[in-house]
C-alpha positions in Angstrom: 126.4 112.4 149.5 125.5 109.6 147.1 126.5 107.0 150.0 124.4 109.0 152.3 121.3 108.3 150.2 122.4 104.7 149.4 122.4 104.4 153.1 119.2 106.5 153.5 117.2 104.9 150.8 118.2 100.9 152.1 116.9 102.0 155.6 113.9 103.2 154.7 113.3 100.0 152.6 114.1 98.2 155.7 111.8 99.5 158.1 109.0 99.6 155.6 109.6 95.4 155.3 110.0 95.5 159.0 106.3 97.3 159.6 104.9 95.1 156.7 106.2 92.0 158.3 106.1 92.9 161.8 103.7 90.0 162.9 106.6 87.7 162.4 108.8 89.6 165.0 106.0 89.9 167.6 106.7 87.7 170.8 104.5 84.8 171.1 102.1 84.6 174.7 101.0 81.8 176.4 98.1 82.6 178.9 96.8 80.4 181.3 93.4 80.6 182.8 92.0 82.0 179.8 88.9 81.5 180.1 88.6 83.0 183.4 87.9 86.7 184.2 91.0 87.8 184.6 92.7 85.6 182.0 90.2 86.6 179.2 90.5 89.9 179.6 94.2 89.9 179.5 93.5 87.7 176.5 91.5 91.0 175.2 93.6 93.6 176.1 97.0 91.7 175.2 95.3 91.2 171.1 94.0 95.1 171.3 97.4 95.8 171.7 98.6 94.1 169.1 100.3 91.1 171.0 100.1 87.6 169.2 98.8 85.1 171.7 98.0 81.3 172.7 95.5 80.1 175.3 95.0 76.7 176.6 91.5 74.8 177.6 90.6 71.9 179.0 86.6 72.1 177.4 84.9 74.0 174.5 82.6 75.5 176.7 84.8 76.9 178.4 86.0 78.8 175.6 82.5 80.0 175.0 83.3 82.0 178.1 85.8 83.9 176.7 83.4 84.1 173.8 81.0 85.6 175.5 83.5 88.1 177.5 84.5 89.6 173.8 80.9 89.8 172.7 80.2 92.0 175.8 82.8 94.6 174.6 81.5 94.3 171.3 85.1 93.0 170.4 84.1 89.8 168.7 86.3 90.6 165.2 88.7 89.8 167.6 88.9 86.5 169.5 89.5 84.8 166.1 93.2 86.0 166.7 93.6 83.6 169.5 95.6 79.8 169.1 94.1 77.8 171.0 95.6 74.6 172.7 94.3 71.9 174.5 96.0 71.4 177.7 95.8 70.8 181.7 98.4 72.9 183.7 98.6 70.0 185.8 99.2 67.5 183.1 103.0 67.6 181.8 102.3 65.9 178.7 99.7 68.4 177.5 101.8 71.2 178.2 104.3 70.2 175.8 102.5 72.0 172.4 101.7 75.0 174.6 105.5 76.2 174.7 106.7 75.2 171.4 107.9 79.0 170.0 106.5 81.1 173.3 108.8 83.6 174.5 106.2 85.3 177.6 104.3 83.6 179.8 101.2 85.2 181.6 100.2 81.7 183.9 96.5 83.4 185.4 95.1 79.8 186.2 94.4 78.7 189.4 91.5 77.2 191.5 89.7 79.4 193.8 87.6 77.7 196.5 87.2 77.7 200.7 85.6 74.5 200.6 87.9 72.6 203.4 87.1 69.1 200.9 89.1 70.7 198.2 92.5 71.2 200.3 93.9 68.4 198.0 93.0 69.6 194.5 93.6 73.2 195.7 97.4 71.6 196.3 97.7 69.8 193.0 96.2 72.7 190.6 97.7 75.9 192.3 101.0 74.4 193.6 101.4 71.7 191.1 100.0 73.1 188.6 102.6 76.3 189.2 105.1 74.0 189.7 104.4 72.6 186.3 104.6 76.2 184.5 108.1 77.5 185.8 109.5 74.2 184.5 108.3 74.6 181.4 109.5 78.2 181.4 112.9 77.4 182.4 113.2 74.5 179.5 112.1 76.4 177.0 114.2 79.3 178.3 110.7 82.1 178.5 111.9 85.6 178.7 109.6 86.6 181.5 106.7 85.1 183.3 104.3 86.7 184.8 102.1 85.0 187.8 98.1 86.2 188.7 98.9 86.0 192.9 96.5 87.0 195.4 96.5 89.4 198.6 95.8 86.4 200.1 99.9 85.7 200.5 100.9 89.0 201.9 101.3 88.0 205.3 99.8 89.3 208.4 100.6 92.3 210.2 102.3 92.5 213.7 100.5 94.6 216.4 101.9 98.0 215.8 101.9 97.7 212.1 98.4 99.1 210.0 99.1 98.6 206.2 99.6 94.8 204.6 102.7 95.5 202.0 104.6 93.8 199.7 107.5 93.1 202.4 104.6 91.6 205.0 105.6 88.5 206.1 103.5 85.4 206.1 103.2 83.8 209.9 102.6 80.0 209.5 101.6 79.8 212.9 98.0 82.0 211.8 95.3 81.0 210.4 94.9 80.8 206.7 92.7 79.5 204.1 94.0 76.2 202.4 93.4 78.3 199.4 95.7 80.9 200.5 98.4 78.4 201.5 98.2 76.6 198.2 98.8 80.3 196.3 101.3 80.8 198.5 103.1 77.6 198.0 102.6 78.3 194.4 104.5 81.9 194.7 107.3 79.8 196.5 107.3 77.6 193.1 107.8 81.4 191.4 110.4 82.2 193.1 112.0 78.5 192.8 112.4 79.6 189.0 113.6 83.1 189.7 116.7 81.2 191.6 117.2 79.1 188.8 117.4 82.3 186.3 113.7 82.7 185.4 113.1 86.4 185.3 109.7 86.8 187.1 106.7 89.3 188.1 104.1 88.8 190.7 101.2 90.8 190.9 99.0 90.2 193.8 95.3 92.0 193.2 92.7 92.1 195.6 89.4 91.0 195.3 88.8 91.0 191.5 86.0 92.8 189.8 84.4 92.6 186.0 82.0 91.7 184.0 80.6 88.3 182.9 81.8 85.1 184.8 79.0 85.8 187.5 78.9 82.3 188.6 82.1 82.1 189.8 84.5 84.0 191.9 83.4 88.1 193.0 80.7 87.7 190.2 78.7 85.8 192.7 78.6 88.8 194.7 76.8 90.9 191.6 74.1 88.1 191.5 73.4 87.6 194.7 72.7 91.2 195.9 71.1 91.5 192.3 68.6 89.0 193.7 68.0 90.4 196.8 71.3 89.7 199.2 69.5 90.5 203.1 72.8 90.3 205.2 76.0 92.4 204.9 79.2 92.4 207.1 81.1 95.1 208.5 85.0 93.8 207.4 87.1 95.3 204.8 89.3 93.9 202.6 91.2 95.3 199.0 89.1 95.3 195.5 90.6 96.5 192.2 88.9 96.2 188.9 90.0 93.5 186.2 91.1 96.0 183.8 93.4 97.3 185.9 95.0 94.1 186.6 95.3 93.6 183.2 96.8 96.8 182.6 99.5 96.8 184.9 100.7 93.2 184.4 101.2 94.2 180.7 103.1 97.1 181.5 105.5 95.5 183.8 106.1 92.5 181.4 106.9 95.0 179.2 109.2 97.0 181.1 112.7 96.2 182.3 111.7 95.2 186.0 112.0 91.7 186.8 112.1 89.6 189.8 109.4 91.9 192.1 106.0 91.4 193.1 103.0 94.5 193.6 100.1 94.5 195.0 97.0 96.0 192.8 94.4 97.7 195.1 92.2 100.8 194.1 90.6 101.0 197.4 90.1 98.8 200.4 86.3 98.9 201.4 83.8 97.9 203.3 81.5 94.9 202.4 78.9 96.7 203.5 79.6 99.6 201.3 80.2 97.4 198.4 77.4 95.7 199.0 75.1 99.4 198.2 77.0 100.0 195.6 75.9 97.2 193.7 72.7 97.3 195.2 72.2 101.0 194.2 73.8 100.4 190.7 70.8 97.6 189.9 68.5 99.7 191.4 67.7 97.4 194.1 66.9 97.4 198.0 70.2 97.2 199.5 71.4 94.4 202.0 69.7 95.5 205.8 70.5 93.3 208.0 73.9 93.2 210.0 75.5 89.9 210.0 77.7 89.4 213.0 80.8 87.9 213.6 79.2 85.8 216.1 76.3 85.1 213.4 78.8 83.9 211.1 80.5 81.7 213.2 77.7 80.3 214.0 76.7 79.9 210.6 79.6 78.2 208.8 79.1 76.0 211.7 75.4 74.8 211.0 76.9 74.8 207.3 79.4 72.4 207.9 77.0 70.2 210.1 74.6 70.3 206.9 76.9 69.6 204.4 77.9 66.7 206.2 74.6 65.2 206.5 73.7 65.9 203.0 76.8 65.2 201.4 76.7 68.6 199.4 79.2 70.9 198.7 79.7 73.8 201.9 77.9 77.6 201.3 80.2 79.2 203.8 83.2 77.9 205.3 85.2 78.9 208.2 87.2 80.7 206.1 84.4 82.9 204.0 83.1 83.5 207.7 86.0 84.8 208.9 86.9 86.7 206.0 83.9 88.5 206.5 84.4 90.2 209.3 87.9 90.5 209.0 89.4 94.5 209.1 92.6 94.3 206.0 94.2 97.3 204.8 96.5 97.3 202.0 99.0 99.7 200.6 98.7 100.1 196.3 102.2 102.3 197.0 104.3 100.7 195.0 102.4 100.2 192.3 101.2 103.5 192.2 105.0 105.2 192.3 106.6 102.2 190.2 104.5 102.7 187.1 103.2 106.2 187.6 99.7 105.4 187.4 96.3 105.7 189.5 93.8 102.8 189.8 90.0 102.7 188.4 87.8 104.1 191.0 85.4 101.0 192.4 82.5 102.6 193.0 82.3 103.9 189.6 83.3 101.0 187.7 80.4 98.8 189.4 78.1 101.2 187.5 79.7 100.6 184.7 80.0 97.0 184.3 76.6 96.5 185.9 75.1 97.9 182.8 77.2 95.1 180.6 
């Protein structure tokens, strides 16, 4: 009996120094692309959860972003917790200080453009620049990374098939964006690691939705119908909002599965009906006039011939055109059954985030 509380009595005093020292156990996590939308709110959600983490930028204002993103939540007591270093995913000698003690990796960074003159930087930041990370990871022997995909690499479906999945295979011999090739070069960089022992996760969301960043990315899409957007078009494609994507990534680097990639969808819509849901949710005349697929070829067209001329950067390229019109439906499934979970519904969270 006097062992028993000996025994007793040293565990207790071990797990109270455990709690009270329990920083010091915490994995260390590297994001990339942190001050992007989804890379500061992972930032967010990983520190409200307790997770010690490290961010790299290549400018201060860029970090004001971020800034900004925690200020929106009214989280501000927080972005203090974040180390901050200095580097270029796409310079190896910068990355060096990022990885000293990490043990996760969340790499969220990419470039995101359909501008046909940006093939070559596209290449060097999402394949590079990918390339870069899993080397890193598999020097510095990381646990688990995590990589910020895209729908965009699913493949295309064959003739008598109707959902894009996780198994869909890519056909080279179609048309895709050179943004979608360079992701998907990059998740052929993932799965170089995962061959050389890097235990991995993909998660490929559809078009991502938030708050802030509305000069960039889906954001756009907020500002412009905000402003008085006239034209909508009748294709469909995946959406999914940012906190969901966030979510779920943390929940499968935290879980046992490795080596898989999901798809994050709440519901593939209509651009049109996205489009009066924004519209409605700023309380302003929705988009009225039906854009055609012959219109839009048309368009990127005269775009292209412009942006020639006046050596300025293109409004809508071939492939924003054809995306446009474009019917994609995609199957959340897996997701769904893997983790035992339901997504965010979209139409909802665009009133919510349109009030932020």
């Amino acid at each position: 009996m006097h062992k028993d509380k000996i025994y007793c009595g040293f565990g207790y005093l071990f797990n109270r120094l455990f709690e009270k020292n329990y920083s010091y156990f915490r994995s260390m996590i590297l994001v990339t692309g942190g001050t992007g939308l989804v890379g500061a709110h992972l930032l967010l959600h990983l520190i409200d959860h307790g997770e010690k983490v490290r961010a790299i930028y290549r400018s201060n204002a860029s970090i004001e972003k971020t800034k900004s993103l925690f200020s929106i939540y009214k989280k501000e007591f927080l972005f203090d917790q974040i180390e901050w270093i200095q580097a270029d995913i796409t310079a190896v000698p910068s990355l060096e200080i990022a990885f000293q003690d990490i043990d996760i990796v969340y790499h969220c960074a990419a470039l995101i453009s359909f501008d046909p003159k940006d093939e070559d930087v596209l290449r060097k930041t999402n394949i590079e620049g990918t390339a870069n990370i899993v080397n890193f990871c598999i020097d510095y022997q990381i646990q688990k990374l995590c990589f910020v995909s895209s729908i965009a690499t699913l493949g295309d479906l064959l003739p008598h098939e109707k959902l894009i999945t996780e198994e869909t295979e890519w056909n080279p011999e179609k048309y895709h964006s050179d943004y979608a090739i360079s992701k998907y070069g990059a998740e052929m960089e993932i799965w170089r690691g995962q061959q050389e022992g890097l235990e991995v996760i993909i998660v490929n969301p559809g078009v991502i939705l938030g708050p802030g960043f509305r000069e960039q990315g889906s954001g756009q899409l907020f500002t412009k119908v905000k402003k008085g957007l006239k034209f909508y078009t009748r294709g469909s494609t995946g959406f999914v909002a940012v906190f969901d994507v966030v979510r779920m990534a943390h929940q499968l680097m935290q879980s046992e599965t490795k080596n898989e990639r999901f798809t994050l969808i709440s519901e593939n819509m209509v651009f049109q009906d996205l489009f009066n849901s924004i519209a409605d949710s700023f309380r302003v005349k929705r988009p009225s006039l039906h854009a055609t697929p012959f219109l839009m070829q048309v368009l990127w067209r005269l775009d292209w011939f412009f942006a020639n001329i006046l050596q300025q950067k293109r409004k809508l390229s071939r492939a924003t055109a054809t995306a446009s019109y474009s019917k994609n439906t995609y199957s959340n499934h897996k997701i769904k059954d893997h983790l035992k979970t339901e997504f965010i519904d979209i139409h909802q969270y665009i009133k919510e985030i349109s009030t932020l």
